[in-house]
N, C-alpha and C positions, 0 to 999 in steps of 0.2 A: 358689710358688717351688719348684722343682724339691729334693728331698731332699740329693742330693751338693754341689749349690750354696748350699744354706746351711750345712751343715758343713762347708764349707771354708772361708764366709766367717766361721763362727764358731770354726774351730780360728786363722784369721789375728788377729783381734781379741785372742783366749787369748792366741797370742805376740806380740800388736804391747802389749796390756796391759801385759805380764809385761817385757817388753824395758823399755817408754817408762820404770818405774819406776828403774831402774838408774842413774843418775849415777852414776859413782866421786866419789866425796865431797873426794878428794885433788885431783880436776883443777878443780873451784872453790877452794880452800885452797891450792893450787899458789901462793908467793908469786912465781915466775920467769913465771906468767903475768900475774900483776897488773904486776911490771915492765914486762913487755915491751908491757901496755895504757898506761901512764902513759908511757913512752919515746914509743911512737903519739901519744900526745896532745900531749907537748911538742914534737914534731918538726913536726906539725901545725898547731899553734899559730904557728910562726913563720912560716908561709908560708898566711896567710889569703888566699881568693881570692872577687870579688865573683859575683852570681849568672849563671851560665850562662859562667862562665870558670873552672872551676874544674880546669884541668889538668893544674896541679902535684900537686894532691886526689887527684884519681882516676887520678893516675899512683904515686904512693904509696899508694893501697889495693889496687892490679891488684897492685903489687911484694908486699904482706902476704899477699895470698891465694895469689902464685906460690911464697912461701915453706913455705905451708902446704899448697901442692899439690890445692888448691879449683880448681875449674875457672869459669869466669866469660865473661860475656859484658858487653861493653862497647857504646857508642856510645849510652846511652839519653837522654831528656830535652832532647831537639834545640831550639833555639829556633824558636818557630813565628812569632813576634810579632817580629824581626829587627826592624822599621822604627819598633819601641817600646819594647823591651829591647834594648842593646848585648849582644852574646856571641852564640854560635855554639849554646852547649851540646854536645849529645852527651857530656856528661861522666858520664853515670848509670851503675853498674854493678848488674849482677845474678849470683847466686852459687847454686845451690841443693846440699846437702849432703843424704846418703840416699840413699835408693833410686832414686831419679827416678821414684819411681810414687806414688799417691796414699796416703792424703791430704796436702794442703800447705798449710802455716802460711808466711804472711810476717813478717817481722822487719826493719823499715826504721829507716835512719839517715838525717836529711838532710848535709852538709856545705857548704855557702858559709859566709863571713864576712860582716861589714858592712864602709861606710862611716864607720869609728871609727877617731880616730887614736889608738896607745897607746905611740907613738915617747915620751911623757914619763917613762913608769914608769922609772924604776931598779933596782924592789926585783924584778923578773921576768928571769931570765936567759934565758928562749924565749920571750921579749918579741917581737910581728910583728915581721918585718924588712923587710915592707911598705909604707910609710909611706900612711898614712889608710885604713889596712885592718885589721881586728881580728875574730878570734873572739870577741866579746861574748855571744853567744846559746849556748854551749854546742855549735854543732856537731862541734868537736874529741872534746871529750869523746864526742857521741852517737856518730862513726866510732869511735870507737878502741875505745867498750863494742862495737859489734856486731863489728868485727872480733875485739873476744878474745871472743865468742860464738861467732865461727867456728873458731876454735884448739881451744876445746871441743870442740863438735860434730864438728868434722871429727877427733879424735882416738877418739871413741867412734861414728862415722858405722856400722860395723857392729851397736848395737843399736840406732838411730833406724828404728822400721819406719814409713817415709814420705818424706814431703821438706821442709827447711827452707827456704825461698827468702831471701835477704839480699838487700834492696834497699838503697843507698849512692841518695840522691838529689840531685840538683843544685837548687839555685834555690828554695828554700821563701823566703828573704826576699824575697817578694814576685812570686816569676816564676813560679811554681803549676808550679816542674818536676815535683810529686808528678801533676800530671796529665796534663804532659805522658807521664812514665812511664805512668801508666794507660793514657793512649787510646792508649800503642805496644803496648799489651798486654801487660804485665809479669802482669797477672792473670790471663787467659787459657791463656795457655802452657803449654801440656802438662808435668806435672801442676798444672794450674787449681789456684789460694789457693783454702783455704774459710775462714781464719781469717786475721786481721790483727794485728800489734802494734806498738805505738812510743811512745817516751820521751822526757821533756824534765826535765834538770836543771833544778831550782827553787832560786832563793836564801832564799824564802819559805818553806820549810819547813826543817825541823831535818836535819842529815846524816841519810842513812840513811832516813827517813821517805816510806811512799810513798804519794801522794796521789790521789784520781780518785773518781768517780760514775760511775753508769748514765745515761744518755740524756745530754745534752748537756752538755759541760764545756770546751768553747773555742767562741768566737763565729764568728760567720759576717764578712767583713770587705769592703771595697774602700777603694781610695783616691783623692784625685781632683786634678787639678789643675784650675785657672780662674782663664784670664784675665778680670781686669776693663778693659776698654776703655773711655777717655776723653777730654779734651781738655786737651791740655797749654798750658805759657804761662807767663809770667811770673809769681814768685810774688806781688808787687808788688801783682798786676790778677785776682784769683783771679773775679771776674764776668766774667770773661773765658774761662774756662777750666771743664770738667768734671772737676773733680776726683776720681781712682781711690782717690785716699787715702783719702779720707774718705768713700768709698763703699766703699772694701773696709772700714773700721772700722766703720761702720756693719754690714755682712752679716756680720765675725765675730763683735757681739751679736747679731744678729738668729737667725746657729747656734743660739746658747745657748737659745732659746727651742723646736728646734724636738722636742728632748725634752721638756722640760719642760708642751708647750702642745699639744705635736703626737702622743703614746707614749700610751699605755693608762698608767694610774697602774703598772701589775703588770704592765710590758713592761720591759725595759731596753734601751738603746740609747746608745749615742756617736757624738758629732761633735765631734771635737777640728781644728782649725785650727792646723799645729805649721811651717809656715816661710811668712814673705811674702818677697817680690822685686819692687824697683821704686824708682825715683828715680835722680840722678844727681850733683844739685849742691844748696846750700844754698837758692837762690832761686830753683828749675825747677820748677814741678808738671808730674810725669811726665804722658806720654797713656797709660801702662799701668800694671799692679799684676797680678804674677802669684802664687798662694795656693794651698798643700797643706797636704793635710789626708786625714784619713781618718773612716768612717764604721762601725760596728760594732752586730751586734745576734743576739739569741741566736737566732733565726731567720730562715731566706732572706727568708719575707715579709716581715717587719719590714726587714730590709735594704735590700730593693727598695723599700719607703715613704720612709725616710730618706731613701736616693740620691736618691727624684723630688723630696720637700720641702729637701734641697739644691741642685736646681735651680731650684724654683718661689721658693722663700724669697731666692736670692741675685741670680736675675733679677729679680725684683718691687722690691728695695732697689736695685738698682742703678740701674733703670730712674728709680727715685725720684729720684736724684741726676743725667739724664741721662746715664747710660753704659750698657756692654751687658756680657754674659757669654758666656763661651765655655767650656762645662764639659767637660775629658776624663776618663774614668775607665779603670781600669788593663784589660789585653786580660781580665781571669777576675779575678769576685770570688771567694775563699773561702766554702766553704757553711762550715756549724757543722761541726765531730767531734762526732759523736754516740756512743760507747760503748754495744755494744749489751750489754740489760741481761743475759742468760744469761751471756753469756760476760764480761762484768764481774764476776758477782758469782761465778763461778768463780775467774774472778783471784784478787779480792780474799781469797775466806774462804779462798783455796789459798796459792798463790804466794806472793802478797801480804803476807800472813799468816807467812808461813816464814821470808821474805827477809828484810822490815822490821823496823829497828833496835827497835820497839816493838811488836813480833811483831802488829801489824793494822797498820791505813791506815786514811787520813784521809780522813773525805768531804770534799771542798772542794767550795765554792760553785763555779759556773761560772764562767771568766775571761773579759774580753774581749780578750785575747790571743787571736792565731787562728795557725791551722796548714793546710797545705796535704796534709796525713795527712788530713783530712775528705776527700779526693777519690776516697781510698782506700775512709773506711770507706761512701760513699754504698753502693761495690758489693759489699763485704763484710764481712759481722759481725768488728767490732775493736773494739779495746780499748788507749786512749793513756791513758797513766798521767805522774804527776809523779813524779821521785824527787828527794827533798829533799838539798839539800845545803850549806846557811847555816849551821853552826855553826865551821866550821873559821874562824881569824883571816883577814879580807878578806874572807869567804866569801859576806857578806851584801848585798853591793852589788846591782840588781836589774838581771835583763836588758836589752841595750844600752846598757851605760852600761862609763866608759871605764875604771874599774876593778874590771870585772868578773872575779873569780875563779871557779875552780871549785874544790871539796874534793877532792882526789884520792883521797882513800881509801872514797868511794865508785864510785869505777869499779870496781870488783871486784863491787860490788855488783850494778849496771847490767850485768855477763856476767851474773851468774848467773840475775837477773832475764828476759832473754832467753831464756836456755837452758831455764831449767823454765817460763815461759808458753808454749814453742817445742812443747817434749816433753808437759808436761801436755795442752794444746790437741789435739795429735796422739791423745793417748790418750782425751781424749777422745771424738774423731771416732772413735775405731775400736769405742767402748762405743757408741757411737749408730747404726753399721754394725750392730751386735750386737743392736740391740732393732730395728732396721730389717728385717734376715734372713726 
């Protein structure tokens, strides 16, 4: 390498080091920015939108970052799968804060709601105004920490030497908008991610407490619907008739074996069977039975086994009883999040370590929860962490369920969390430029 070009790349490293260390201490302690997160969240909260409709969403976060004078680029996460998924999408945003030159860390949030109605609560004053719509998974909470990451950053944007990219993504329950954003190129784009990070409020761990591993710590997923097709008639005269009923009861024990019979003892896997549809009247045997469910396993192959032994296992029972199957599964199964190990165990003995209410983190076992942030890190070294937050009163309820709370006084957390795995990551890269020279 030429002499002037490695002293320059090594005086840039000196000042991108010396900068990245710099947080003003008072703009995490700032309590008018914790507000003004927790205001986000509750305003959020009442206007839950389902996956690939999220316009109101990302019309309220284009307004946060115009306020903060972030520059953004909008339309992302389009629906590709229209004629499988209801919604349009394009509701993704992208934001990068810095220099607009390299290196560049990503910082993702998702935002959709579910299908939960929480029109009963009374004790919640930004209770959805939705009805049968509910932020139950925390994505309120995840926009409102990255946006006051953004408030951050963009207030100290002159000693960030690099770029932070903020992805807002549409669709993770279920619609893989995390990949849809990939293959638009949200990673690519001048100046290219080399690092990745993202968050999930956990009711399972203690406020404050931050959880995660190296290599794999959320499952890989899909889900399926299947019709069972049969011969209806009078209940009266059931030799008369192919009963779906009792051929779909039959294939939801038959599931149950096919871990159990079918899994490496030291492999883990699920098939849960979680809604049937079918019949009509008290004395009809339907001619259908239609059955969702999903399928979960901490690796693609393993997943891809499942999925076939839920076709071979539910057509072969059915067949048993004279009916047929029609198996669909969703347009993109989920691979696993894999956390790559270097830059986890950065996190952890860093960040992690700083941040957390119990000054370390917690190794957790791997969930079968899945995330559509594995889409991300297949193309880049990440790192998706749990921040705990189940100690507050209500706090403990678990993900999708209808009185699910979050603790608010860890979203303050959840900035700063952002902010130093944003800037550390950065400083990193520029020490590895440095031994690279």
């Amino acid at each position: 390498m030429h002499f002037l070009t490695f002293i320059s790349l090594l005086l840039l490293a000196i000042v991108a080091s010396a900068d990245q260390n710099e947080i003003p201490e008072d703009l995490l302690t700032d309590p008018n920015i914790e507000a003004w997160v927790i205001a986000i969240r509750r305003d959020l909260h009442t206007t839950p939108e389902l996956m690939y409709k999220e316009t109101v969403t990302s019309a309220k976060i284009q307004t946060a970052l115009r306020s903060l004078d972030i520059n953004f680029k909008m339309g992302y996460g389009r629906n590709t799968k229209p004629e499988r998924i209801e919604g349009a999408g394009g509701t993704g945003v992208i934001a990068d804060i810095g220099t607009g030159k390299p290196p560049t860390v990503l910082l993702r949030a998702d935002m959709d709601g579910l299908p939960i109605d929480e029109s009963k609560r009374t004790d919640l004053e930004f209770r959805s105004t939705h009805p049968g719509r509910m932020h139950a998974c925390g994505h309120d909470g995840h926009t409102s920490m990255l946006l006051g990451a953004a408030r951050v950053l963009k207030s100290m944007e002159g000693n960030i030497n690099g770029t932070v990219r903020l992805m807002f993504q549409p669709a993770e329950e279920g619609g893989a908008g995390g990949k849809r954003m990939r293959d638009e190129g949200i990673l690519e784009m001048e100046p290219a991610v080399e690092r990745a990070f993202g968050l999930h409020l956990w009711p399972g761990l203690p406020s404050g407490v931050i959880g995660g591993k190296s290599g794999v710590v959320l499952a890989a997923c899909d889900r399926f619907q299947i019709l069972i097709h049969g011969v209806g008639g009078h209940a009266a005269m059931p030799h008369l008739t192919k009963d779906p009923i009792v051929a779909t009861a039959a294939m939801v024990q038959g599931f149950q074996t096919i871990i159990s019979r079918g899994l490496h003892p030291l492999e883990s896997g699920v098939v849960s069977v979680t809604k049937l549809d079918g019949g009509s009247a008290f004395n009809v045997i339907p001619s259908g039975i239609t059955m969702w469910g999903t399928v979960r396993a901490l690796s693609t192959e393993t997943l891809v086994t499942l999925m076939k032994r839920v076709e071979t296992v539910g057509g072969d029972i059915a067949k048993s009883f004279g009916c047929n199957i029609t198996v669909t599964w969703s347009p993109d199964f989920y691979p696993p999040t894999v956390n790559d190990k270097d830059l986890w165990d950065n996190f952890a003995s860093g960040v992690a370590a700083q941040v957390s209410e119990t000054k370390e983190y917690v190794d957790v076992v791997p969930t079968m929860g899945a995330e559509d942030f594995g889409f991300i890190a297949e193309r880049v070294p990440s790192a998706f962490y749990l921040l705990g937050q189940g100690s507050a009163p209500g706090t403990d309820y678990g993900l999708h369920h209808p009185m699910f709370s979050i603790d608010e006084s860890v979203l303050i957390k959840g900035v700063e969390l952002h902010v130093r795995s944003a800037l550390g990551s950065l400083e990193d890269l520029w020490k590895k430029r440095e031994e690279e020279a």
